[in-house]
C-alpha positions as CSV (number, residue, x, y, z in Angstrom):
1,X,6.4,-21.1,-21.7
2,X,9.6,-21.1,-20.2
3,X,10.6,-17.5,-19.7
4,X,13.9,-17.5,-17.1
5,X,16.6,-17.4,-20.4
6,X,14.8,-14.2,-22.3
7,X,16.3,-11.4,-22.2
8,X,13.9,-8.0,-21.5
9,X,13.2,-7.4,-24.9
10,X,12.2,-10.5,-25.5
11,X,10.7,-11.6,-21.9
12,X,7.9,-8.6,-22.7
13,X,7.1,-9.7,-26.2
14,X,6.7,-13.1,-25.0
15,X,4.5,-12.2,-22.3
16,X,1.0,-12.0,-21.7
17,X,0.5,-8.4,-20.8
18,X,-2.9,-8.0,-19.2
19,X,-4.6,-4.4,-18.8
20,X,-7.1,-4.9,-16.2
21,X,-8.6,-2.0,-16.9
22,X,-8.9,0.9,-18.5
23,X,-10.4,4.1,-18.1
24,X,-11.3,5.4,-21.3
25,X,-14.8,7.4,-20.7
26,X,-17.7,5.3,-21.7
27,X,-19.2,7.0,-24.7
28,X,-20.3,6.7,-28.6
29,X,-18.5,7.2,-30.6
30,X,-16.0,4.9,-28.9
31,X,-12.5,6.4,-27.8
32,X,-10.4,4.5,-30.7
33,X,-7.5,6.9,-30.3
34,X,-6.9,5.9,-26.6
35,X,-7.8,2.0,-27.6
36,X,-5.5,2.1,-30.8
37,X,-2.3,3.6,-28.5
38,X,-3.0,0.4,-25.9
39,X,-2.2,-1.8,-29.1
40,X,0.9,0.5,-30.0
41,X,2.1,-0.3,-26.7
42,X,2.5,-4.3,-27.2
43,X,-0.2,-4.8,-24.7
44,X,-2.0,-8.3,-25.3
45,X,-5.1,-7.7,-23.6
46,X,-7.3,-5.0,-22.6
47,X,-10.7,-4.7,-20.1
48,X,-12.8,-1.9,-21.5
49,X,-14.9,0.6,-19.4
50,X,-18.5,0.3,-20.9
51,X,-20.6,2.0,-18.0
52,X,-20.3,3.7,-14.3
53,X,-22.3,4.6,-11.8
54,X,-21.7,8.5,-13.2
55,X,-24.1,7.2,-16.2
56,X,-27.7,6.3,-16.3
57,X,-27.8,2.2,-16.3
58,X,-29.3,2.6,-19.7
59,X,-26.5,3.9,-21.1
60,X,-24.0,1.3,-20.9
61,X,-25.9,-0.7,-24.3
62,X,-25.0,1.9,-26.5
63,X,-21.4,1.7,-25.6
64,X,-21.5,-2.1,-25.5
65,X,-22.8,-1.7,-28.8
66,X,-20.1,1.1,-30.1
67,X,-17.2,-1.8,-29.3
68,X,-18.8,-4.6,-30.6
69,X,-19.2,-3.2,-34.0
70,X,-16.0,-1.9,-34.1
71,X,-14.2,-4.8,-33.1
72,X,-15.9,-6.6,-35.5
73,X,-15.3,-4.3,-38.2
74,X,-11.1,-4.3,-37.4
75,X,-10.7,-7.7,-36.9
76,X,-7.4,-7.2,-38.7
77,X,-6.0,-5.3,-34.9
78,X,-8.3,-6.5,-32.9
79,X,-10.0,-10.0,-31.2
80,X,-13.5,-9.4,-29.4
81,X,-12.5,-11.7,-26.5
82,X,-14.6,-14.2,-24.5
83,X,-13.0,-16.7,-23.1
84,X,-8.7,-17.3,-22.5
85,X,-8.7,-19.2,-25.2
86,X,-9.3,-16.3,-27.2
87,X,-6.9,-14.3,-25.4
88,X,-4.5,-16.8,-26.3
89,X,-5.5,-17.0,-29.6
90,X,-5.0,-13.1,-30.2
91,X,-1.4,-13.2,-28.7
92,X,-0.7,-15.8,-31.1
93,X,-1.9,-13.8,-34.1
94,X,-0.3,-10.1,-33.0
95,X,-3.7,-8.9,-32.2
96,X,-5.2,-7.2,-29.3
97,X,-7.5,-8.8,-26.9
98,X,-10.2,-6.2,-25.9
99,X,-12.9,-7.7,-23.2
100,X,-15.5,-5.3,-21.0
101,X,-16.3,-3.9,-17.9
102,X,-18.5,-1.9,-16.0
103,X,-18.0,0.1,-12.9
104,X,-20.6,0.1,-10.1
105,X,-23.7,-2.2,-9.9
106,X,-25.8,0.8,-10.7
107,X,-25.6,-0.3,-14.6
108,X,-27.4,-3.8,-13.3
109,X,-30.9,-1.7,-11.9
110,X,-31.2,-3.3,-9.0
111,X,-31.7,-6.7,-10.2
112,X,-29.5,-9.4,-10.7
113,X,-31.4,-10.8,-14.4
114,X,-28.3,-8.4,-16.4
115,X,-25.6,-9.7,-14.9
116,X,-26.3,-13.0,-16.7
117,X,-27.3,-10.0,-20.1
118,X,-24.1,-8.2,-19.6
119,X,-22.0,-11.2,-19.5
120,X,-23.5,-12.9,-22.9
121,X,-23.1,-9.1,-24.4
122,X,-19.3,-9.7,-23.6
123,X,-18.7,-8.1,-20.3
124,X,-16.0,-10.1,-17.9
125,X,-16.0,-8.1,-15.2
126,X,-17.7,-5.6,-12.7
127,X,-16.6,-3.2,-9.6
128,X,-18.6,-2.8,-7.4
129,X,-19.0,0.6,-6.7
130,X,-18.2,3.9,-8.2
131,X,-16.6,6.4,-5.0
132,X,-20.0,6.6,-3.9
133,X,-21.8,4.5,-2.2
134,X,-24.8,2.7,-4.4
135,X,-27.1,-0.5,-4.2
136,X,-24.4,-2.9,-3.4
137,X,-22.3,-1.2,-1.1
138,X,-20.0,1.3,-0.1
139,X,-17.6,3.4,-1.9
140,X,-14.2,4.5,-1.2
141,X,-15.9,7.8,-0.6
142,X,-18.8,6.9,1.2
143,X,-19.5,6.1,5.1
144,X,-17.1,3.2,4.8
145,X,-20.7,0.4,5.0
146,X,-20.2,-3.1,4.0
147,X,-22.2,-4.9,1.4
148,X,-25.5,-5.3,1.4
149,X,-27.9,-8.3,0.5
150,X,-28.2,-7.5,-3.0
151,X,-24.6,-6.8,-3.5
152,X,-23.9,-10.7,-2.5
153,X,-27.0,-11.5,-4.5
154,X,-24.6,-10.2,-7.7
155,X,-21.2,-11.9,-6.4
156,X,-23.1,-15.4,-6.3
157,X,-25.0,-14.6,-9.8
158,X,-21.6,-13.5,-11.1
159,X,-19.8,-16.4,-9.3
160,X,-22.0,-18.5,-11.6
161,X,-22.3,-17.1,-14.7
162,X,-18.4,-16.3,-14.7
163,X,-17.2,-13.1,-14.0
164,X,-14.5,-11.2,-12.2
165,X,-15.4,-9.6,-9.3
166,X,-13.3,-6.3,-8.9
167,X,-13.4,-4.7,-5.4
168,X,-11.5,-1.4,-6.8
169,X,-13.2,2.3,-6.1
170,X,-14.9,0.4,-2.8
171,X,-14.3,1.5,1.1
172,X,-12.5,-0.8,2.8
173,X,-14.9,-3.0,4.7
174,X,-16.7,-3.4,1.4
175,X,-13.8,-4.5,-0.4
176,X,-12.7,-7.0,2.5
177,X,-17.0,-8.1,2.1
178,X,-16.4,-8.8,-1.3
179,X,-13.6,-11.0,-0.6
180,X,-15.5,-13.2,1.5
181,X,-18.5,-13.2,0.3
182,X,-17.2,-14.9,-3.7
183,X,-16.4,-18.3,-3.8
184,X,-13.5,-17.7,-6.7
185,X,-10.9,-15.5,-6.4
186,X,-11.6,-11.6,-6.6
187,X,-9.5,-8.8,-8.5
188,X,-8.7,-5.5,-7.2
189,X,-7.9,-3.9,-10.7
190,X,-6.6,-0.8,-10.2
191,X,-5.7,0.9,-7.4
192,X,-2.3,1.6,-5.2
193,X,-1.3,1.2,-1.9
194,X,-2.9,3.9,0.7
195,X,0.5,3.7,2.8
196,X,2.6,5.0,0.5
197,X,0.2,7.9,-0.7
198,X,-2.8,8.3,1.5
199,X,-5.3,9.4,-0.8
200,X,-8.9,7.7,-0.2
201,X,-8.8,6.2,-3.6
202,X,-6.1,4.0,-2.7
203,X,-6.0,0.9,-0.6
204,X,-5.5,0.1,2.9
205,X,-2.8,-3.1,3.6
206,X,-5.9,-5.3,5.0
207,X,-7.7,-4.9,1.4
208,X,-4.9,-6.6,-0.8
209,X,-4.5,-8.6,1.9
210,X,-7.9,-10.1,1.8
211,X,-8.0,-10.1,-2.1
212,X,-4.6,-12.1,-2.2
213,X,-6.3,-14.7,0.1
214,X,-8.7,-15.6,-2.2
215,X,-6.0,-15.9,-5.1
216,X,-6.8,-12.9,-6.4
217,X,-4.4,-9.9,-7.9
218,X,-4.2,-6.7,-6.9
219,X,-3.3,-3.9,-10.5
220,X,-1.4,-0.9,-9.7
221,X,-2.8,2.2,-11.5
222,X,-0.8,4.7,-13.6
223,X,-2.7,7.9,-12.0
224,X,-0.3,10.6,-10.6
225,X,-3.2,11.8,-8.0
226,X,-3.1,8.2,-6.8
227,X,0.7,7.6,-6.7
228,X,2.1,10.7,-5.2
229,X,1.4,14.6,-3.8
230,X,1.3,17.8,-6.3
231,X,4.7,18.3,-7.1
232,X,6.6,15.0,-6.6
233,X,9.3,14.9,-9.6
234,X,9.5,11.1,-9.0
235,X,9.4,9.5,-12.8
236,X,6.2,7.6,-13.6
237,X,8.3,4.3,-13.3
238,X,9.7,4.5,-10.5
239,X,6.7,5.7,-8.8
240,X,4.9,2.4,-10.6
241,X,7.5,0.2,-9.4
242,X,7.3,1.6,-5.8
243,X,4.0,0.0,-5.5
244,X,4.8,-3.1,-7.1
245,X,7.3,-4.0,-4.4
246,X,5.5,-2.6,-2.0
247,X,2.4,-5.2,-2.7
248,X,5.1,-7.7,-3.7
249,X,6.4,-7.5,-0.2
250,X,3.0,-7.4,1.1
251,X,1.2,-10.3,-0.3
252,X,3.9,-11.8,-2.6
253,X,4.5,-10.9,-6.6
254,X,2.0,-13.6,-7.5
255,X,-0.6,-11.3,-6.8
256,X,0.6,-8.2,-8.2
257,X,-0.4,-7.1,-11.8
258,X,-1.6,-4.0,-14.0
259,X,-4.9,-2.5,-14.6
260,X,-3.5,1.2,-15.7
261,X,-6.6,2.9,-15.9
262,X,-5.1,5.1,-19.2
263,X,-7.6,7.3,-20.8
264,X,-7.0,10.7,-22.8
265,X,-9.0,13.6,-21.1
266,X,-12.1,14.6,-22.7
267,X,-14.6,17.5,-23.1
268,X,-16.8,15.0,-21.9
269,X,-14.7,13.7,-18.9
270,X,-14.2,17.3,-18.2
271,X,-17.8,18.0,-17.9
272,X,-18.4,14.9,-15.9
273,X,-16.0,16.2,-13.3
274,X,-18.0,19.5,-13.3
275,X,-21.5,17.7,-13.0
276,X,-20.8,15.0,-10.8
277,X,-18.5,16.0,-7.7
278,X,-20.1,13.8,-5.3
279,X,-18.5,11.1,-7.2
280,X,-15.6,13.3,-7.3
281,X,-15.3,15.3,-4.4
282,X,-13.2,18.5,-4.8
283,X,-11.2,18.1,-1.5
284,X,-9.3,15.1,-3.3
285,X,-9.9,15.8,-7.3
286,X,-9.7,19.2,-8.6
287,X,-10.6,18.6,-12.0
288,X,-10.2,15.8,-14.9
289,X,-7.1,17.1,-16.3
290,X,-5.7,17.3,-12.6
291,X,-5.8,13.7,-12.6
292,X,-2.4,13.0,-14.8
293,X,-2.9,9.7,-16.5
294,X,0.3,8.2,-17.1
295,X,1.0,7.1,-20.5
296,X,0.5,3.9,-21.7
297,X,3.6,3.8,-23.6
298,X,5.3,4.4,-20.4
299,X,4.2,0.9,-18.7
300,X,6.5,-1.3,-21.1
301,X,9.1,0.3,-19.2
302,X,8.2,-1.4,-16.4
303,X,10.0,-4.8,-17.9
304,X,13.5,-3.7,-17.4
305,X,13.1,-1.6,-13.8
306,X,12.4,-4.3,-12.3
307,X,14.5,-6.6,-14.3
308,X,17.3,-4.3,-13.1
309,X,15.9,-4.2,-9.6
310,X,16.6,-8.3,-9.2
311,X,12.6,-9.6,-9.9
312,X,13.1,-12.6,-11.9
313,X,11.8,-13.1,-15.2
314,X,9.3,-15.8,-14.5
315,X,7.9,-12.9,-11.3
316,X,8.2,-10.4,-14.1
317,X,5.8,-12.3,-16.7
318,X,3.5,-12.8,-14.0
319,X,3.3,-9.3,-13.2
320,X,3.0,-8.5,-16.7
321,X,-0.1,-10.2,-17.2
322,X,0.4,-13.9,-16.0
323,X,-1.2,-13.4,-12.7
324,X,-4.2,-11.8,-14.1
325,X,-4.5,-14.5,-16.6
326,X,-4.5,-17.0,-13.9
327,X,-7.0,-15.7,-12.0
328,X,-9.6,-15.0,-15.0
329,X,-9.0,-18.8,-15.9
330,X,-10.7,-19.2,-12.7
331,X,-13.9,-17.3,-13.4
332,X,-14.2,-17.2,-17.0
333,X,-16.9,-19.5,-18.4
């Protein structure tokens, strides 16, 4: 598609727009609300949370299950995507592309067998780790350790059945192993640039770095703890837009994207927070509403700020989504 004579309006609705993840908690029943407002928004496709580390393993089939039967029961909205043909297909028909993914290896029980399960069951992609470090490696709030045997056990068993590997939520070395160890290119889908807000969530230059070098795309996050200090009255866009020209600068807007991480707080994300603070420690999260999701309606907006700040339309589209497209092309199967 030839998008350098649209004008904003019509450069977003012509887009892809590719959510490369988002953080609605995984739990039945299945956050529709949150799901129904990505739609709303004109995104084209959306990757799912179905399972963390936070979770027992076993608990990431029920959820798998909860979206599965939804989306087949509103196939009117909604397209249960495998493949980018299907993605393709669901832009086509005004739909919304909704694929899954889990967050830490702790969901595969320390074998490799589910990764092949998972991916059949409609999961795309997997990070790594979850803050804290697990069977696969470190976490971005760990000891900062590398990955381990059975963590490049999973990138070669996901390199082959065809999924993305996401290095977000990892320490640094980890995330830099990842990238070496997968023969495709990896993502990094949400996370922001640790130089411009050093918060341990976020990532160090060398990271995107060696996630661009494989091909990859890096997706900035629409989290107010990760893009700027307590009291900041920088709007949400600007602060989005920061980081997409930082990492444009950085490794080039071919590997820049979106993975917004949006979710409405829960009693049950709430209670996580409470139950589980060595995933999140209290020196860097105070609690689940502290967190300030940004809205999803608020990332449309990104189309004309960086229209107006000279990106061009085809850099804009690939920012969008194009980028993130490209590289699942890669690993999809």
């Amino acid at each position: 598609m030839d998008v350098s004579r649209l004008n904003v309006d019509e450069l977003f609705q012509n887009s892809i727009v590719w959510d490369a993840h988002c953080g609605m908690d995984p739990q039945v029943p299945i956050d529709v609300n949150s799901l129904e407002r990505i739609r709303k928004a004109g995104f084209t496709y959306v990757s799912t949370n179905v399972g963390y580390d936070v979770l027992p393993w076993q608990e990431t089939f029920p959820v798998i299950a909860g979206y599965r039967r939804f989306l087949s029961e509103n196939t009117d909205k909604y397209t249960f995507v495998s493949s980018i043909a299907d993605v393709l297909a669901a832009k086509r028909d005004g739909k919304l592309a909704v694929s899954m993914d889990i967050e830490g290896v702790s969901a595969l029980n320390g074998t490799t067998d589910l990764v092949e399960t998972y991916h059949r069951l409609g999961v795309r992609q997997i990070s790594f780790v979850y803050n804290k470090d697990n069977a696969g490696g470190g976490g971005c709030h760990g000891e900062n350790t590398g990955i381990t045997h059975f963590g490049r056990a999973v990138i070669k068993e996901m390199n082959r059945v065809g999924m993305l590997v996401d290095g977000t939520h990892c320490s640094a070395r980890m995330s830099i192993d990842m990238a070496e160890a997968s023969s495709k290119p990896i993502v990094i889908s949400h996370s922001n640039s640790r130089v411009l807000h050093d918060h341990p969530r976020n990532l160090w230059d060398e990271q995107a770095i060696a996630c661009a070098n494989t091909g990859g795309v890096i997706g900035i996050t629409g989290i107010r703890l990760f893009l700027a200090k307590a009291g900041d009255n920088t709007s949400d866009v600007d602060l989005l837009v920061r980081n997409i020209d930082y990492y444009c600068e950085l490794v080039g807007p071919q590997h820049v994207g979106i993975g917004t991480d949006f979710a409405e707080v829960t009693n049950a994300l709430e209670i996580r927070f409470e139950n589980a603070k060595d995933y999140w420690p209290p020196e860097h999260y105070s609690n689940a509403s502290g967190l300030g999701f940004v809205d999803i309606e608020v990332f449309p907006k990104l189309t004309a700020a960086l229209s107006a700040r000279g990106y061009s339309n085809k850099d804009i589209s690939g920012i969008l989504g194009a980028n993130f497209l490209r590289v699942a092309a890669m690993n999809w199967q």
